[in-house]
Residue frames relative to the residue before (quaternion, step in Angstrom):
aa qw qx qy qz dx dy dz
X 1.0000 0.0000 0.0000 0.0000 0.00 0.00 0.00
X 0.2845 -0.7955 0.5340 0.0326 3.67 -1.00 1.22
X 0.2810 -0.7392 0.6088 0.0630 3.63 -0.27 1.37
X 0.2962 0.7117 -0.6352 -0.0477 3.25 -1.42 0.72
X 0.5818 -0.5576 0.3785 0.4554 3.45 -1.28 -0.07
X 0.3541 -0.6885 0.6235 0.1084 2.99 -2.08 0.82
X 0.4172 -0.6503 0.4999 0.3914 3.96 -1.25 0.36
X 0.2822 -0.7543 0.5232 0.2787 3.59 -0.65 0.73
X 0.5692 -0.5011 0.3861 0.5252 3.31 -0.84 -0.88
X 0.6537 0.3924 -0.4196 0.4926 3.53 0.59 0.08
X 0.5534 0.3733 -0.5336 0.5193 4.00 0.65 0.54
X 0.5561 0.6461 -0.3680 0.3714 3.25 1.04 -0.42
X 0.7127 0.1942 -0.2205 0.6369 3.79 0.46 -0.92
X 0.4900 0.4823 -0.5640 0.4573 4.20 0.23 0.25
X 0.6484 0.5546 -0.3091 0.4201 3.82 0.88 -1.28
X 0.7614 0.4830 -0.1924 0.3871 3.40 1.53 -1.27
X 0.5394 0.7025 -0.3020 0.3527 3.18 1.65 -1.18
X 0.7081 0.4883 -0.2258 0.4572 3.07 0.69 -2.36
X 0.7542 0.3548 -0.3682 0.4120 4.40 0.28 -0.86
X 0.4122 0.6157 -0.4336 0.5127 3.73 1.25 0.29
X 0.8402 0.2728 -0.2058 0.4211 3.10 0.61 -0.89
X 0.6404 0.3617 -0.4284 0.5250 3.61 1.15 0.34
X 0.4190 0.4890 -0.5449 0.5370 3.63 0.93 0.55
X 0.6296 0.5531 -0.3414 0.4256 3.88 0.14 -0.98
X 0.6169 0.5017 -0.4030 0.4532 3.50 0.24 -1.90
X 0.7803 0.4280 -0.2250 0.3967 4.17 0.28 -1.42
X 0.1752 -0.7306 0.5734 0.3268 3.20 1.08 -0.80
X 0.1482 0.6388 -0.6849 0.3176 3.36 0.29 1.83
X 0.1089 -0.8195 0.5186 0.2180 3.01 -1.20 0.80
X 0.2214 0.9305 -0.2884 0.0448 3.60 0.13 1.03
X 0.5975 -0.4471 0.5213 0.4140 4.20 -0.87 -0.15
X 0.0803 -0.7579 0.6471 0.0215 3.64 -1.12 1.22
X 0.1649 0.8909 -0.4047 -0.1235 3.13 -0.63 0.30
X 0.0551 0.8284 -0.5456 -0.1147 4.10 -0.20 0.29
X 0.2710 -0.7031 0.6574 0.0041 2.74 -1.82 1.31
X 0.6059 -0.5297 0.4698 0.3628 3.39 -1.45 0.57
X 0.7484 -0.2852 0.3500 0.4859 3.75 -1.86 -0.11
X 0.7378 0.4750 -0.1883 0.4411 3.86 0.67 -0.94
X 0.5526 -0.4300 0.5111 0.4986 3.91 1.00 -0.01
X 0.8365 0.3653 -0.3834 0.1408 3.68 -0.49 -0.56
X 0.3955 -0.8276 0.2330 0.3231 3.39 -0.68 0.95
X 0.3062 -0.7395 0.5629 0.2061 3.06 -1.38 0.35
X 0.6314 0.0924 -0.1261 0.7595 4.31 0.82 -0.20
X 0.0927 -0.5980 0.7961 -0.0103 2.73 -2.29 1.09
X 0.1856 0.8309 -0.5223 0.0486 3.67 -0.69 0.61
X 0.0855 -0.8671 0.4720 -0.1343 3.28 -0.28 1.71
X 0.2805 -0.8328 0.4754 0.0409 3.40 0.28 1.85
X 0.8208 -0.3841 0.3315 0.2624 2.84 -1.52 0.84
X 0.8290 0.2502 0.0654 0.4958 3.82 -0.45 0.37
X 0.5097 0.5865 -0.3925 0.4921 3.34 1.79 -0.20
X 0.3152 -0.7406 0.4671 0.3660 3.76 -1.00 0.61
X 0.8731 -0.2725 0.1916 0.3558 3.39 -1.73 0.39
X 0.7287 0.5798 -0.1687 0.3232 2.87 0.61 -2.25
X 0.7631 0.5376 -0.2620 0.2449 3.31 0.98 -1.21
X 0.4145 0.7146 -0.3939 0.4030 3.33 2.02 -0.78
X 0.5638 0.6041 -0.2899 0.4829 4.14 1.37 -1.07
X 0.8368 0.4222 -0.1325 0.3225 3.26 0.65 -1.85
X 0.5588 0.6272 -0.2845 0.4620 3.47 1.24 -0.88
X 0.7145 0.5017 -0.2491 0.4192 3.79 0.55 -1.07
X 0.7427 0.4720 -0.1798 0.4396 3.42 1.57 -1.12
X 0.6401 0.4941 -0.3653 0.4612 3.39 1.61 -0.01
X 0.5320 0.5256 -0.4298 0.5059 3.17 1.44 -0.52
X 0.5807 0.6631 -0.2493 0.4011 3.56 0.28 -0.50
X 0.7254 0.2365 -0.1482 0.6293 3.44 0.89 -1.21
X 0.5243 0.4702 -0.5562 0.4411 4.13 0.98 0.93
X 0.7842 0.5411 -0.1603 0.2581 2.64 1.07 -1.13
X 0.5982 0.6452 -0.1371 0.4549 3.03 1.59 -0.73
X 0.6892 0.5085 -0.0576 0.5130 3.14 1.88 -1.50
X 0.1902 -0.7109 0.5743 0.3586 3.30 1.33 -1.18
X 0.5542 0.4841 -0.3506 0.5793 3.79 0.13 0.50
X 0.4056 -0.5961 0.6474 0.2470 3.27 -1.88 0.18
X 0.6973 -0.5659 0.2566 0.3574 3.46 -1.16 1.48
X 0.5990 0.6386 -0.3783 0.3005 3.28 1.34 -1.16
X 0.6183 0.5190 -0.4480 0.3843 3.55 0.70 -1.05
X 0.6587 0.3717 -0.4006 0.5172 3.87 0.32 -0.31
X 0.5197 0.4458 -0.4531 0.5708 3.56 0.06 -0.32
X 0.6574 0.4429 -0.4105 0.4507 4.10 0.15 -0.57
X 0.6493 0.5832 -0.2438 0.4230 3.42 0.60 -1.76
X 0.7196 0.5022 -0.2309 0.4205 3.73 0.51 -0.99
X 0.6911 0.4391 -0.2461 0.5187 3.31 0.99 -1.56
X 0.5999 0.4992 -0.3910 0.4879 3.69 0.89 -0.59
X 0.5093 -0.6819 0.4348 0.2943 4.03 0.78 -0.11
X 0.5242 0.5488 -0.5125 0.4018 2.96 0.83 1.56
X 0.1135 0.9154 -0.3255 0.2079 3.28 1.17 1.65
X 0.1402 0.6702 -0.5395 0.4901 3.35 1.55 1.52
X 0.6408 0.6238 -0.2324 0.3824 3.13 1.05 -1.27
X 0.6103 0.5556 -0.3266 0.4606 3.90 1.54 -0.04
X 0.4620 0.4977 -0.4271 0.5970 3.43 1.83 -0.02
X 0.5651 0.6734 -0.4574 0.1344 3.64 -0.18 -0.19
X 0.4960 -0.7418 0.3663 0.2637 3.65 -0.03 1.49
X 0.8488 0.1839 -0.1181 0.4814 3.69 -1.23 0.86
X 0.5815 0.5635 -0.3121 0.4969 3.85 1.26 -0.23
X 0.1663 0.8263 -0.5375 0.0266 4.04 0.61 0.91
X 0.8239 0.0883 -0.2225 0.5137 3.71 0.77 -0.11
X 0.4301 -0.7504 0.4800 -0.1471 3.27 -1.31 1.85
X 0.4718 0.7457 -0.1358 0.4504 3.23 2.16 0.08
X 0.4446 -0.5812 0.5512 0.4010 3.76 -0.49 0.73
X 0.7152 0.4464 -0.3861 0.3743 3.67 -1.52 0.46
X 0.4845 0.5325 -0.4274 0.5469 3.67 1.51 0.90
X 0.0654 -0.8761 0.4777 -0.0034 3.74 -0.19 1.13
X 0.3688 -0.8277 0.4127 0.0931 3.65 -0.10 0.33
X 0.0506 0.8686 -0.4670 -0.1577 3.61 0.46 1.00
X 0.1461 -0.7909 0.5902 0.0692 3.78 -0.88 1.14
X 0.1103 -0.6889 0.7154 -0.0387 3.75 -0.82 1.23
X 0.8482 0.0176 -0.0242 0.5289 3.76 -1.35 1.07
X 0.7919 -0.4937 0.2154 0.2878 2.94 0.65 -0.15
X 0.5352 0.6568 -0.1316 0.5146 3.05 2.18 -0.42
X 0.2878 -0.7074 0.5680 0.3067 3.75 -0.33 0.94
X 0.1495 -0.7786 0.6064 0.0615 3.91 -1.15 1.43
X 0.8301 -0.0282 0.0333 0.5559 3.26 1.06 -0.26
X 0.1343 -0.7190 0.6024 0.3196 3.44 -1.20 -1.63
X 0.1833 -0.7789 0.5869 0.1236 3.28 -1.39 -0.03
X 0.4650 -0.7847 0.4053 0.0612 3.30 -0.60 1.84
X 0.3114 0.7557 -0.5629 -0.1230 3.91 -0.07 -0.75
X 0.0510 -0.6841 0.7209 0.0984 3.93 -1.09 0.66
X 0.3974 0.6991 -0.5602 0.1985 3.51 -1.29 0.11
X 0.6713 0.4045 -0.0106 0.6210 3.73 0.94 -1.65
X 0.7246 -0.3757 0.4508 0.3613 3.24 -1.92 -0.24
X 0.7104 -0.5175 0.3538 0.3200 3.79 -0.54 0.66
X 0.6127 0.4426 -0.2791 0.5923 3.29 1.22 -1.23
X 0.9123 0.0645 -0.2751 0.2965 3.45 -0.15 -0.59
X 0.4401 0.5031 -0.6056 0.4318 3.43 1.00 0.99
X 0.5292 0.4509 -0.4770 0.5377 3.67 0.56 0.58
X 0.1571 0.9048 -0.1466 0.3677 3.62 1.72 -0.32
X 0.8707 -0.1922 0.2406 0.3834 2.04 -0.17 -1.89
X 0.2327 0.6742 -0.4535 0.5344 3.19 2.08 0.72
X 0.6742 0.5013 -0.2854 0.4613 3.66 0.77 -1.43
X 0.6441 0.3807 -0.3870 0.5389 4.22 0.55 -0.57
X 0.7618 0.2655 -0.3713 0.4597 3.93 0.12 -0.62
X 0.7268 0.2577 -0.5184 0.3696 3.75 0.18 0.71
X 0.4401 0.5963 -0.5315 0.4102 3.45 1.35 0.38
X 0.7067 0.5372 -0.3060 0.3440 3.68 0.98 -0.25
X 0.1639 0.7536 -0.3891 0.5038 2.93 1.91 1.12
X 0.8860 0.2932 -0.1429 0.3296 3.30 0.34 -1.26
C-alpha cells in the first residue's frame, strides 16, 4: 500500500489566497480554480470583473494539469508544433497555458487552473498560489 499526500482545505484557500493576491497586485481580473490529483474541483473563485467564460475555462485547465501531470502549456506546445491528433484526446478539454500542477514529495496532489489574463500570466499566477505551499 502507497501513502501519499492530500490538499486539505486550508492549503486550499492559502493556494487561493496567495493567487488572489498576484492577480490583484496586476489588477487582473480573473477565475481560480483547484482541483484534486483526479481533475475534480475542489475551489472556484471568480473575481470581480472576471469574464463568464472563464468560470468554464479555469476549472478545465486545472484539470488537464492535473490529470496530465504537466502544465497545460506543454499541450498547447505539442499542438502548436503540429501534432493536432493530439485534439482527439479523451477527458483533455483545455490545451491552454494557465493549468499548474501542484507537486508535494513528489506526488502530483492536484493543480490550479486560472483563465481571465494572458496565458502567460494566468500560469502567473497559478505558479504564486501554489508556491504558497511551501
Amino acid at each position: 500500500m502507497q501513502s501519499k499526500p492530500v490538499l486539505s482545505l486550508d492549503d486550499l484557500k492559502k493556494i487561493a489566497a496567495a493567487a488572489e493576491a498576484e492577480a490583484r497586485a496586476n489588477s487582473w481580473a480573473v477565475t481560480i480554480s483547484i482541483v484534486d490529483d483526479g481533475g475534480h474541483l475542489l475551489w472556484l473563485q471568480r473575481m470581480d470583473g472576471a469574464s463568464p467564460i472563464s468560470a468554464y475555462i479555469s476549472p478545465a485547465k486545472a484539470k488537464t494539469a492535473a490529470m496530465g501531470r504537466r502544465e497545460s502549456k506543454v499541450y498547447e506546445d505539442m499542438i502548436n508544433n503540429g501534432r493536432y491528433s493530439f485534439l482527439s484526446v479523451p477527458e483533455i478539454e483545455a490545451t491552454l497555458e494557465g493549468g499548474v500542477p501542484i507537486v508535494v514529495d513528489g506526488h502530483c496532489v492536484g493543480a490550479v487552473g486560472v483563465s481571465g489574463v494572458k496565458s502567460i500570466e494566468d500560469a502567473q499566477i497559478a505558479k504564486a498560489g501554489i508556491a504558497a505551499l511551501s
